[in-house]
N, CA and C atoms as an extended XYZ file, in Angstrom:
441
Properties=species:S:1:pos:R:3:atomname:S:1:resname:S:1:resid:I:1 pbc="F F F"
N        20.898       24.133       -6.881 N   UNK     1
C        19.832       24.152       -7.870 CA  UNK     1
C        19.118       22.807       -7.865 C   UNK     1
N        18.150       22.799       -7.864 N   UNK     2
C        16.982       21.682       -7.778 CA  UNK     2
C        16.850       20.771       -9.388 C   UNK     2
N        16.964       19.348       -9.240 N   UNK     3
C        16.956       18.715      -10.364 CA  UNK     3
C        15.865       19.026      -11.389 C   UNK     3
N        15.755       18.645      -12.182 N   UNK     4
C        14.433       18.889      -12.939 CA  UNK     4
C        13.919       17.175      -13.323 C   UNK     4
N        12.593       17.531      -12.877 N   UNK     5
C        11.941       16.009      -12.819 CA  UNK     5
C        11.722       15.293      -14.418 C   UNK     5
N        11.814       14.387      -14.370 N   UNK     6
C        11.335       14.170      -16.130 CA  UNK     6
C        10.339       12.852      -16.133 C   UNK     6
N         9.927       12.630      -14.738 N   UNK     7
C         8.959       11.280      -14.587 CA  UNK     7
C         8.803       10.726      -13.319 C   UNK     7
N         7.571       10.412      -13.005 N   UNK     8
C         6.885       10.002      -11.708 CA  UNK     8
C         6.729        8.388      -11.712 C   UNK     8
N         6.692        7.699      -11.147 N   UNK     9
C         6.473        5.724      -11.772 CA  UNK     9
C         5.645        5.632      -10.667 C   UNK     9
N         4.440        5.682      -10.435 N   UNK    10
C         3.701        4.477       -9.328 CA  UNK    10
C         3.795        3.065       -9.314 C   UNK    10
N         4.406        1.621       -8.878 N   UNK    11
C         4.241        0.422       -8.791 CA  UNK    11
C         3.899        0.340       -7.715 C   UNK    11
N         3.658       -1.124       -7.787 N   UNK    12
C         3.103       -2.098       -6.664 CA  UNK    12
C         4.290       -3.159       -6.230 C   UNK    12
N         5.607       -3.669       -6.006 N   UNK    13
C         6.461       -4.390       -5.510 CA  UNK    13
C         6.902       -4.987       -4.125 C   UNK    13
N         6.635       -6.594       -4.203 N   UNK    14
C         6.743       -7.190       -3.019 CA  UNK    14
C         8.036       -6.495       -1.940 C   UNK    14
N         7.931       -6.184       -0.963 N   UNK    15
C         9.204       -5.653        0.218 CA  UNK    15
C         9.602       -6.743       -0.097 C   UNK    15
N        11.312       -6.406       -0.381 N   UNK    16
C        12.291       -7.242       -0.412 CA  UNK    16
C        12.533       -8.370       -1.855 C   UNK    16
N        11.694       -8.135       -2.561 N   UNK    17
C        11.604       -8.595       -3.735 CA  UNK    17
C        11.658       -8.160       -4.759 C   UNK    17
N        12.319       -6.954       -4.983 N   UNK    18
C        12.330       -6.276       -6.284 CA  UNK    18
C        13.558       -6.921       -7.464 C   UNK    18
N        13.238       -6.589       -8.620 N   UNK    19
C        13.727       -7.694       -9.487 CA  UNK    19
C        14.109       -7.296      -10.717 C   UNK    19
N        14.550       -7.213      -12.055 N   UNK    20
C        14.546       -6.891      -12.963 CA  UNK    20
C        12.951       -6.947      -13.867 C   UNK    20
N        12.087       -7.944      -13.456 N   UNK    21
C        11.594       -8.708      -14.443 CA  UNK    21
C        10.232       -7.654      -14.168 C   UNK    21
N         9.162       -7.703      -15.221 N   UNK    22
C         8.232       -7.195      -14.804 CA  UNK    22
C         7.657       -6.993      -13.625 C   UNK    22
N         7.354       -6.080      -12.831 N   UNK    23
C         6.720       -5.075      -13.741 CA  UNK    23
C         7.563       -3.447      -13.274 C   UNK    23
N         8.717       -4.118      -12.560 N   UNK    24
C         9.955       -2.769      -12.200 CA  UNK    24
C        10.702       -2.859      -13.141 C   UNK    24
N        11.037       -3.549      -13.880 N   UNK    25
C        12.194       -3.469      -15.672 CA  UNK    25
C        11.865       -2.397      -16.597 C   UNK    25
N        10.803       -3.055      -17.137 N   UNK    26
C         9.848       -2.256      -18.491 CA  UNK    26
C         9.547       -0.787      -17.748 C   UNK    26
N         9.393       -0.532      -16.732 N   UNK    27
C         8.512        0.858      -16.118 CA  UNK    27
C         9.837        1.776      -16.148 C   UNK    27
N        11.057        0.703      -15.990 N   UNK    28
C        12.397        1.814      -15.471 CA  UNK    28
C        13.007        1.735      -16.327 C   UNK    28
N        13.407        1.059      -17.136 N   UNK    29
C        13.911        1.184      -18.290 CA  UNK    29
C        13.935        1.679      -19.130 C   UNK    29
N        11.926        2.068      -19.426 N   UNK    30
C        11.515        2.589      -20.690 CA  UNK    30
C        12.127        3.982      -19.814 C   UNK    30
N        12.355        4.751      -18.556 N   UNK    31
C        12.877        5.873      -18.407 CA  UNK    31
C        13.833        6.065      -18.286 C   UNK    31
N        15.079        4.865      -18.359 N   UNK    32
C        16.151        5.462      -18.627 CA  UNK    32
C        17.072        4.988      -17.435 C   UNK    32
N        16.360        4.306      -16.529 N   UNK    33
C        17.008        4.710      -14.807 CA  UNK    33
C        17.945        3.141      -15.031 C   UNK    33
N        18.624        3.107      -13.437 N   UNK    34
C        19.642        1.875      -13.864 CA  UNK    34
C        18.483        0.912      -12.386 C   UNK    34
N        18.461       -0.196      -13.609 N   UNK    35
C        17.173       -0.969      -12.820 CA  UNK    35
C        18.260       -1.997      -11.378 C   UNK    35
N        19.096       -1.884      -12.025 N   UNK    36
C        19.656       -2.927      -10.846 CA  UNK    36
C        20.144       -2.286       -9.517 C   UNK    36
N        20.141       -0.741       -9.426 N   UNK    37
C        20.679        0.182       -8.694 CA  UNK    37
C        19.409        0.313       -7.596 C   UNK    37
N        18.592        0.270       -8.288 N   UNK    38
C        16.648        0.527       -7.644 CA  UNK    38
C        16.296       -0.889       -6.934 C   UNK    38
N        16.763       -1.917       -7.530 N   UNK    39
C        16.269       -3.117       -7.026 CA  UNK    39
C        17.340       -3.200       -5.857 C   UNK    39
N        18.325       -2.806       -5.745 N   UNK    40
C        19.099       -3.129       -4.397 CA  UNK    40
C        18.990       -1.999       -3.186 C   UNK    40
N        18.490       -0.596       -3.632 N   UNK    41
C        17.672        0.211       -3.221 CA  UNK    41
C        16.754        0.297       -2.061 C   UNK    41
N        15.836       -0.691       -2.887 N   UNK    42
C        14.439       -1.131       -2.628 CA  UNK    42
C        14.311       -2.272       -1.818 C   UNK    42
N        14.936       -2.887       -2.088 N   UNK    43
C        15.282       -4.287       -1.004 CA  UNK    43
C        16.051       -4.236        0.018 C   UNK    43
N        17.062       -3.105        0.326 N   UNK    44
C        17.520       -3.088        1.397 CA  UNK    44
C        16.646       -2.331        2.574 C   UNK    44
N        16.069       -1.547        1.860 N   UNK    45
C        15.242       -0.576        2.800 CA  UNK    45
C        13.445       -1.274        3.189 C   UNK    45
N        13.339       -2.098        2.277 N   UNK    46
C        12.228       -3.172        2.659 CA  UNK    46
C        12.502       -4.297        3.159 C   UNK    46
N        13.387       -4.789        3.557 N   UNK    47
C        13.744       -5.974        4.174 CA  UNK    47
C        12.836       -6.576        5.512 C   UNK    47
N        12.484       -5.649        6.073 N   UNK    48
C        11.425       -5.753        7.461 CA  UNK    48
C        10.192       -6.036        7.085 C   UNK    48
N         9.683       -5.584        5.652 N   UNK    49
C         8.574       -6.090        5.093 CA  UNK    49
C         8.366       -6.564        4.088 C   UNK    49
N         9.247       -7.811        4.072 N   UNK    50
C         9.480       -8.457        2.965 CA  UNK    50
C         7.974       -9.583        2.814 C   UNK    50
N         8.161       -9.809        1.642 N   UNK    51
C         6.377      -10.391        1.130 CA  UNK    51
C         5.680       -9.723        1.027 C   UNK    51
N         5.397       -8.577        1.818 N   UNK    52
C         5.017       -7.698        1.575 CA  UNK    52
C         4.174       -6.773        0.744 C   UNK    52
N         2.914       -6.276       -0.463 N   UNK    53
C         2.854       -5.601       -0.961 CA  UNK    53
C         3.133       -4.489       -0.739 C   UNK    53
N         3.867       -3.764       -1.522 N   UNK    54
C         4.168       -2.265       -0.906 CA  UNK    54
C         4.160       -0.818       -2.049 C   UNK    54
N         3.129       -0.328       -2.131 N   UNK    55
C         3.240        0.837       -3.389 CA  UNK    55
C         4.510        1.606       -3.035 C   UNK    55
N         5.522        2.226       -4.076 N   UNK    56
C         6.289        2.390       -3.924 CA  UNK    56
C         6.260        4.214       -5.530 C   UNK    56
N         6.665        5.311       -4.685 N   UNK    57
C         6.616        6.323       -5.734 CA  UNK    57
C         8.168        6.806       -6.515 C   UNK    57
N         8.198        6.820       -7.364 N   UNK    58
C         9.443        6.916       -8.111 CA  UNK    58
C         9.464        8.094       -8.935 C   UNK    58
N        10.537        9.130       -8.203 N   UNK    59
C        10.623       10.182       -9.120 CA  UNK    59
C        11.713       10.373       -9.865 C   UNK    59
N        11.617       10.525      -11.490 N   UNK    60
C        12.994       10.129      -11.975 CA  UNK    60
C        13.833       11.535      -12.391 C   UNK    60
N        14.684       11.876      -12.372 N   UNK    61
C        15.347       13.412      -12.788 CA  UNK    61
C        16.150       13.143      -14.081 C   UNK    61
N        15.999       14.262      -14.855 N   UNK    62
C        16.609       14.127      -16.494 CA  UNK    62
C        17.688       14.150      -16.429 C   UNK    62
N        18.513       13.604      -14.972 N   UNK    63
C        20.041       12.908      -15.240 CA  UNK    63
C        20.083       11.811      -15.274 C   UNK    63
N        19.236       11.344      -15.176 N   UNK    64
C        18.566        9.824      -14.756 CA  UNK    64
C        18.956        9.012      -13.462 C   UNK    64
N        18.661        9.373      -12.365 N   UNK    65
C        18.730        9.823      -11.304 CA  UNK    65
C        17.206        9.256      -10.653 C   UNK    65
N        17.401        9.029       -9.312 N   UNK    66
C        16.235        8.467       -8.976 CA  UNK    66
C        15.812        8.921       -7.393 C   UNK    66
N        14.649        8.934       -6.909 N   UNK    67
C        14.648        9.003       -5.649 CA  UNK    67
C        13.291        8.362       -5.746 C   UNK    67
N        13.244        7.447       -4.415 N   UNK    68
C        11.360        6.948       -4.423 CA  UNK    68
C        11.290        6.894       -2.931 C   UNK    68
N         9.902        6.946       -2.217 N   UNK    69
C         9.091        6.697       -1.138 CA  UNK    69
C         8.175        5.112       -1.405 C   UNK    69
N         8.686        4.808       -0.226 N   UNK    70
C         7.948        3.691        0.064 CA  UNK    70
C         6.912        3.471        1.145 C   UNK    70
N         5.365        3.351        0.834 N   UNK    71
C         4.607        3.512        1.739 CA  UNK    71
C         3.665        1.973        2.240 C   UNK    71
N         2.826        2.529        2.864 N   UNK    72
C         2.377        1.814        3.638 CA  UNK    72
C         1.405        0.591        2.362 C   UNK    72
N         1.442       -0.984        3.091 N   UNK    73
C         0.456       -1.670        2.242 CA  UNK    73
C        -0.653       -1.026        2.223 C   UNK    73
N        -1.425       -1.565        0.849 N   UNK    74
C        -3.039       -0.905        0.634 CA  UNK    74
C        -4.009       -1.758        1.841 C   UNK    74
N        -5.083       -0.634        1.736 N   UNK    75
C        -5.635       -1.131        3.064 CA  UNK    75
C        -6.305       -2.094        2.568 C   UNK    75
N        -6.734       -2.876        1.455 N   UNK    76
C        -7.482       -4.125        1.281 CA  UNK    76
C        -6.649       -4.946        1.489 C   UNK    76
N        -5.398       -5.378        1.013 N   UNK    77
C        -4.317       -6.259        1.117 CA  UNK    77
C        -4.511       -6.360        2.697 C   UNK    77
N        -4.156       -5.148        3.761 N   UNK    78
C        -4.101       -5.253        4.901 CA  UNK    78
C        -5.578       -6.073        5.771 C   UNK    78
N        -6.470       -5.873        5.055 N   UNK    79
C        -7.844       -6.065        5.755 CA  UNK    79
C        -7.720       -7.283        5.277 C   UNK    79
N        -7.863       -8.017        4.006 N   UNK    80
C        -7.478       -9.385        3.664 CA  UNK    80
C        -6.287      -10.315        4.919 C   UNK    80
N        -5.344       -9.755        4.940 N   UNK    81
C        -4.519      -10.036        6.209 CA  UNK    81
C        -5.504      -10.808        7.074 C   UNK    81
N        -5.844       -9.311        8.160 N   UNK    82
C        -6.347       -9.379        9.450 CA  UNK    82
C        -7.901      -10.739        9.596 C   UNK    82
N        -8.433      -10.793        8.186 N   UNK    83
C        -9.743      -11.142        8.103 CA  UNK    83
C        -9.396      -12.839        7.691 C   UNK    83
N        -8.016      -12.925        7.416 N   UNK    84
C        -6.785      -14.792        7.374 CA  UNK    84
C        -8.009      -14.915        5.855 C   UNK    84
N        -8.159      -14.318        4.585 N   UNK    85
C        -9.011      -14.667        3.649 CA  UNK    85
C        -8.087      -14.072        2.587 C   UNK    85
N        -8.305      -14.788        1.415 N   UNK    86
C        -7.570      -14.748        0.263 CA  UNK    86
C        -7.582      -13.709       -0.647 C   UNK    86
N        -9.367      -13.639       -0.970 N   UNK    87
C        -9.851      -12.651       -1.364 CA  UNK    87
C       -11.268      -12.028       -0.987 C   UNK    87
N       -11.749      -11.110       -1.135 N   UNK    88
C       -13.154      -10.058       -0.945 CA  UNK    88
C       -14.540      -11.262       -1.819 C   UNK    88
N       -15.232      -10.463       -1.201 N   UNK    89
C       -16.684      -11.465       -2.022 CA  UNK    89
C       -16.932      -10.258       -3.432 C   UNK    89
N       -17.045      -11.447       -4.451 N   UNK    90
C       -17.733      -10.695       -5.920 CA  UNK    90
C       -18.735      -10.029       -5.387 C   UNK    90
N       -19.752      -10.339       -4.715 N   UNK    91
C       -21.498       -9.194       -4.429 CA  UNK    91
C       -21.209       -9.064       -3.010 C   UNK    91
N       -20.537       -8.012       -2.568 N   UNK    92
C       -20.169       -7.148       -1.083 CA  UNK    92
C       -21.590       -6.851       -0.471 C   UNK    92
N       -22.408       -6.707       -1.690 N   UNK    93
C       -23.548       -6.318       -0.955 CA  UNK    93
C       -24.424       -7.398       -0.689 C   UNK    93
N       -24.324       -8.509       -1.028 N   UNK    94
C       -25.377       -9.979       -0.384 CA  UNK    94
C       -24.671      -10.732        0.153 C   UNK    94
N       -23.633      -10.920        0.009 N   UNK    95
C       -22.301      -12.235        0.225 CA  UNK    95
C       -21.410      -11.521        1.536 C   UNK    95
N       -21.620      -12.015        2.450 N   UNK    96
C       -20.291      -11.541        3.155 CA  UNK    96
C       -20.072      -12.804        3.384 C   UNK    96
N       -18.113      -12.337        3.183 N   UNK    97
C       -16.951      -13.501        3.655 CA  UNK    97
C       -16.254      -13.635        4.670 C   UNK    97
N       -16.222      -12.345        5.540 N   UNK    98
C       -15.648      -12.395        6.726 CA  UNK    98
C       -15.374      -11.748        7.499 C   UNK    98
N       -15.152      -11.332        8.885 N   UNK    99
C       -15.361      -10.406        9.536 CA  UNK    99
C       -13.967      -10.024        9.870 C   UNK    99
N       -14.212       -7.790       10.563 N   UNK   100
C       -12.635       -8.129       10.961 CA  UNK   100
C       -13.322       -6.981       11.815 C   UNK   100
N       -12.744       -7.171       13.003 N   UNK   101
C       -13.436       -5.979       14.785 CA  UNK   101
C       -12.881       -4.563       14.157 C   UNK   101
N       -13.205       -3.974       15.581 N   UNK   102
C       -13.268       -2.062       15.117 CA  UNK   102
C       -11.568       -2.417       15.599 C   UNK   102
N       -11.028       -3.303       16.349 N   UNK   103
C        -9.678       -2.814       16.724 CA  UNK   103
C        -8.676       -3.233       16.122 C   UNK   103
N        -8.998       -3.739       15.248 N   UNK   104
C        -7.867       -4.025       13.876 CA  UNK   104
C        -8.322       -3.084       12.781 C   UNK   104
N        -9.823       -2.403       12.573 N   UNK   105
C       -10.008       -1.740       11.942 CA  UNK   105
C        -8.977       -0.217       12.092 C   UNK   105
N        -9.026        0.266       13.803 N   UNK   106
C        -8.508        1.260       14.244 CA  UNK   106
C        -6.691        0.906       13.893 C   UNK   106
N        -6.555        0.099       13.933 N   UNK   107
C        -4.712       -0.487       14.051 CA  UNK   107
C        -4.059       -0.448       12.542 C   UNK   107
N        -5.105       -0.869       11.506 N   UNK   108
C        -4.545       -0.873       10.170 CA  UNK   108
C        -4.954        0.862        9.952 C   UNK   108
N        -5.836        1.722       10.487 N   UNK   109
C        -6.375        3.270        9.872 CA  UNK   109
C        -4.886        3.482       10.501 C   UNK   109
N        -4.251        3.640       11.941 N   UNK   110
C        -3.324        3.880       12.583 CA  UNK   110
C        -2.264        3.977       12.207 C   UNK   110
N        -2.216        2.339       11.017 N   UNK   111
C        -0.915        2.137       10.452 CA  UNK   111
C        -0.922        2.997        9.123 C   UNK   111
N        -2.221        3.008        8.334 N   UNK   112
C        -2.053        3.457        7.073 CA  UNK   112
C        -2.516        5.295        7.110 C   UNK   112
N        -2.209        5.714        8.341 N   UNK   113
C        -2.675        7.221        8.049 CA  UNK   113
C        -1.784        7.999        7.521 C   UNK   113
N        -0.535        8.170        7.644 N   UNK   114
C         0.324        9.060        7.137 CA  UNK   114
C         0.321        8.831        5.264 C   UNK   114
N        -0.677        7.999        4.645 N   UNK   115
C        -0.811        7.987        3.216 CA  UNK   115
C        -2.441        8.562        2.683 C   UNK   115
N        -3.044        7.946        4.159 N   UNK   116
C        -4.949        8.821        3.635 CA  UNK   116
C        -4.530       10.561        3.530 C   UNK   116
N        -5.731       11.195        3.038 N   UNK   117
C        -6.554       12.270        3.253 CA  UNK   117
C        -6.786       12.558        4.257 C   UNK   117
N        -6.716       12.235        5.251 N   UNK   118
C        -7.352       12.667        6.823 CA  UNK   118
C        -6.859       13.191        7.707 C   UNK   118
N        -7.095       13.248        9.094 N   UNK   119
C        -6.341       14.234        9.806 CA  UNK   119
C        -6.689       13.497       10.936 C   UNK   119
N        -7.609       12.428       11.743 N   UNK   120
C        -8.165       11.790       12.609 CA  UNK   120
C        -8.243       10.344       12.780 C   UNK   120
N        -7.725        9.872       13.702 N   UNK   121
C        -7.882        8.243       13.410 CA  UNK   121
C        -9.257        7.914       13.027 C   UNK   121
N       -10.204        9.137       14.013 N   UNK   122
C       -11.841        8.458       13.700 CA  UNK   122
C       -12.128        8.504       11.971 C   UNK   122
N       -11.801        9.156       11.510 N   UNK   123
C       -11.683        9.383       10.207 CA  UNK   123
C       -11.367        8.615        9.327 C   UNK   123
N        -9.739        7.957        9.559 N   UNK   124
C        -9.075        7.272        8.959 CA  UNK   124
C        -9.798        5.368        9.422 C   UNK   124
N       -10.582        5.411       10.292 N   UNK   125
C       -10.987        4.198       10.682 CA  UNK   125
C       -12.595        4.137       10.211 C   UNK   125
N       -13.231        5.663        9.640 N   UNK   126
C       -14.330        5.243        8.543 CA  UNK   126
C       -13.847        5.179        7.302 C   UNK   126
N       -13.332        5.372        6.782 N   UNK   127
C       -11.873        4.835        5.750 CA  UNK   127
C       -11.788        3.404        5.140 C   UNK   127
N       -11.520        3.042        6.417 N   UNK   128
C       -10.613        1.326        6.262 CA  UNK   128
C       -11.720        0.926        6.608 C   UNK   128
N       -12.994        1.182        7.508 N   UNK   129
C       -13.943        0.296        7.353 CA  UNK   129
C       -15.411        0.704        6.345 C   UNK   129
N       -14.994        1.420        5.398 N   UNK   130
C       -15.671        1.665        4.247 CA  UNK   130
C       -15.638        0.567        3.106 C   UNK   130
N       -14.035        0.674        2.952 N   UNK   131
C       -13.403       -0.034        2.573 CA  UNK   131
C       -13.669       -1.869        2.907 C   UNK   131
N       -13.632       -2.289        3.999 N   UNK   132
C       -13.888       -3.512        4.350 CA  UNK   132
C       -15.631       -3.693        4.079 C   UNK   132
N       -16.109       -2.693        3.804 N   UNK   133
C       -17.424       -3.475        3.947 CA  UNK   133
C       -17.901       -3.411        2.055 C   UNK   133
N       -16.889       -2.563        1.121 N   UNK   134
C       -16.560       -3.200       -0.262 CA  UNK   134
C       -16.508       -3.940       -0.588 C   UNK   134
N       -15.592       -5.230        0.312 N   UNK   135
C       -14.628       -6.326        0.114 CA  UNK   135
C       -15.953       -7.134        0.385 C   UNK   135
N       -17.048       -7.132        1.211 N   UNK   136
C       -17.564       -8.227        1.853 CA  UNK   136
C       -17.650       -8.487        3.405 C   UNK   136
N       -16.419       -7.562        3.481 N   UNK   137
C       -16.528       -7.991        5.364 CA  UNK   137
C       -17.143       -6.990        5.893 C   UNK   137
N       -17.386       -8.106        7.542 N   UNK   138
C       -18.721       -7.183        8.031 CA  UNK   138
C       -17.428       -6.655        9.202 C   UNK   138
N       -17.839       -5.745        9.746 N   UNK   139
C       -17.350       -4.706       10.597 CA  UNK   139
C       -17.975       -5.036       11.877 C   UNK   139
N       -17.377       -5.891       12.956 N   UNK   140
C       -18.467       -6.134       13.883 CA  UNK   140
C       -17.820       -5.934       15.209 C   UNK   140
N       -18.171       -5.526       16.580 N   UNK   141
C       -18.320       -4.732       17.670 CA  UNK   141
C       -18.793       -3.329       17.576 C   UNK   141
N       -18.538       -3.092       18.587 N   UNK   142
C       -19.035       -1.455       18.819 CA  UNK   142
C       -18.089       -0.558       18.750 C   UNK   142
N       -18.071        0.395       17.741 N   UNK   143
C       -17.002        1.150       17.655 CA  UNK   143
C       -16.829        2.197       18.718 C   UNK   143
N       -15.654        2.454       18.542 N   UNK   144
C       -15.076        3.113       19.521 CA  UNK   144
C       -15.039        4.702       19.367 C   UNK   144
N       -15.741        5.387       20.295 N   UNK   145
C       -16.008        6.871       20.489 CA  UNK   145
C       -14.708        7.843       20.662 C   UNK   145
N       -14.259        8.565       19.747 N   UNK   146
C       -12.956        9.754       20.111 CA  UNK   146
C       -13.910       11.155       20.179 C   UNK   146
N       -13.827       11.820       21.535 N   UNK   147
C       -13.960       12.681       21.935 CA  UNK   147
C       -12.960       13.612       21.926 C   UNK   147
């Protein structure tokens, strides 16, 4: 017989850094779950991407009981990465801060597809460079044709 769910948690927690303290305490606590069980959890299985931002989904069962997926960084965090910049420009649309090519564009869609909507890298790489040109950055070579 299948548990019965009693709560979903979306966070945001560094790989390899999960902790008692905000903002995984208060989220798990107020449901009941055992926070120190999740934080050793979570850190063993993120260890490879530690520093990391990493959204992480938490489904809790009314035994209090836990299971979560850990997915891929968000693609701005990732484009911030590739582009060595801290943060995006306030006016994306007059200000650009920095550039990042179609083949890191294609490499982060690559990495982050099994979490998009899509079904196509070409897809998933107007995506991430939708996205980058939000932030400020310009998108520069010639993209690459999938036939």
């Amino acid at each position: 017989m299948a548990k019965e769910i009693s709560g979903l948690l979306k966070l945001q927690v560094r790989g390899g850094a999960a902790n008692p303290s905000p903002p995984v305490g208060p989220a798990l606590g107020s449901k009941g779950v055992n926070i120190m069980e999740f934080c050793k959890q979570f850190n063993a299985r993120t260890q490879e991407k530690a520093g990391k931002l990493l959204p992480v989904v938490i489904t809790v069962y009314s035994d209090k009981s836990f299971d979560f997926i850990v997915k891929q960084p968000p693609v701005a965090v990732q484009l911030l990465e590739a582009a060595k910049l801290k943060s995006g420009s306030g006016v994306p649309n007059l200000e650009k801060v920095g550039k990042v090519s179609w083949a890191q564009v294609q490499t982060i869609a690559e990495d982050k597809m099994t979490d998009l909507n899509c079904f196509t890298t070409a897809s998933a790489m107007e995506m991430v460079a939708g996205t980058a040109r939000s932030m400020g950055l310009t998108v520069s070579g010639s993209k690459p044709s999938f036939n």
